[in-house]
C-alpha positions as CSV (number, residue, x, y, z in Angstrom):
1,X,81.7,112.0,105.9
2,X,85.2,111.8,103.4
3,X,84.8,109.3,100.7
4,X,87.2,108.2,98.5
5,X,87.4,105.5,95.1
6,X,90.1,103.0,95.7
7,X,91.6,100.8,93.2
8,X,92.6,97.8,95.0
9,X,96.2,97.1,93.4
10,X,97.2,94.0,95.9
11,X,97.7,91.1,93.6
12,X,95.4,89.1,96.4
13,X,92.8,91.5,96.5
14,X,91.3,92.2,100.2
15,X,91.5,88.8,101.1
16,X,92.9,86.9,103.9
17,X,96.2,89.0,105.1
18,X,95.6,92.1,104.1
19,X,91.7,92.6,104.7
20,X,93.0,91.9,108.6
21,X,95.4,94.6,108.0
22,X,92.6,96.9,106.4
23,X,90.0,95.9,109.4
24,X,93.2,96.8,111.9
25,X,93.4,100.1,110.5
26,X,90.0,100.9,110.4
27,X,89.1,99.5,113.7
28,X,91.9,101.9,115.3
29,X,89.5,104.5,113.8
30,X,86.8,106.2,116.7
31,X,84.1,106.7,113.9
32,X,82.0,104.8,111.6
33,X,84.1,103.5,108.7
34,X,82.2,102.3,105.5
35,X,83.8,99.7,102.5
36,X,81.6,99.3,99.4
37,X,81.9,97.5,96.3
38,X,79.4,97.7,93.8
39,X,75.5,98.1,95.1
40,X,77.3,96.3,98.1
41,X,78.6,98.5,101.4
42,X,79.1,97.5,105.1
43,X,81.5,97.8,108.2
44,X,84.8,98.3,107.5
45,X,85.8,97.6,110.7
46,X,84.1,93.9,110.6
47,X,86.3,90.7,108.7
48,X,83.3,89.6,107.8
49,X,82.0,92.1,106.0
50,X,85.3,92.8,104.2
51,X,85.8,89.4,102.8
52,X,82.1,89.0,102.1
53,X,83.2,91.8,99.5
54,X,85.2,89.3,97.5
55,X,87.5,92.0,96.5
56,X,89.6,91.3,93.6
57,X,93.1,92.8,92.4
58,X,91.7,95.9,89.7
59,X,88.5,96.3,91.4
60,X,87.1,99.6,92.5
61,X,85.9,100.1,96.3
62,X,84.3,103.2,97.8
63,X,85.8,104.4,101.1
64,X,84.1,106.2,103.6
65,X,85.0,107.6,106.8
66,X,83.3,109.5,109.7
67,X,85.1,112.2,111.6
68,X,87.5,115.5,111.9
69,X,88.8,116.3,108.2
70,X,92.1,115.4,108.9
71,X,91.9,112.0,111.2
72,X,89.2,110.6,108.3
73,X,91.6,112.2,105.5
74,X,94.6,110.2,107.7
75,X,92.6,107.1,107.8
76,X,91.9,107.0,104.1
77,X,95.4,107.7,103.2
78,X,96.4,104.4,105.2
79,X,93.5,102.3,103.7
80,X,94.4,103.3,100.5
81,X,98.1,102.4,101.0
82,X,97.1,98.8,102.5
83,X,94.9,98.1,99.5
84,X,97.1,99.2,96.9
85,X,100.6,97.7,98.7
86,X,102.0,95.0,96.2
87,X,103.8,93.4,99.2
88,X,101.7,92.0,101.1
């Protein structure tokens, strides 16, 4: 499993339009994707979960993602891009 430590630079965090973004990304994803924040991890693939997060704009959040080196490499890549994407 490929981990990664994300720092969420979207001025809103992972709330509302972007964490449906993230949870679009990860759901396209055929293994087990993991968000954590803190003592806290779950689903990335769920809404729920990712809200329940409250993920703030600075905050750190652990990545992890099941499957072939480069598709769970691939995957982080774009999580990390949605997270730290100042646009949306």
């Amino acid at each position: 499993m490929k981990e990664r430590l994300i720092e969420v630079k979207n001025p809103h965090g992972l709330h509302a339009r972007p964490a449906a973004l993230f949870v679009q990304k990860a759901a396209s994803h055929p293994g087990k994707v993991l968000i954590g924040k803190g003592e806290k991890e779950g689903d990335a693939k769920s809404i729920l979960t990712v809200m329940s997060l409250g993920i703030e704009p600075g905050e750190t959040i652990r990545l992890r993602a099941e499957g072939e080196k480069e598709q769970a490499e691939a995957l982080l890549d774009a999580l990390q891009a949605i997270a730290q994407d100042q646009t949306i």
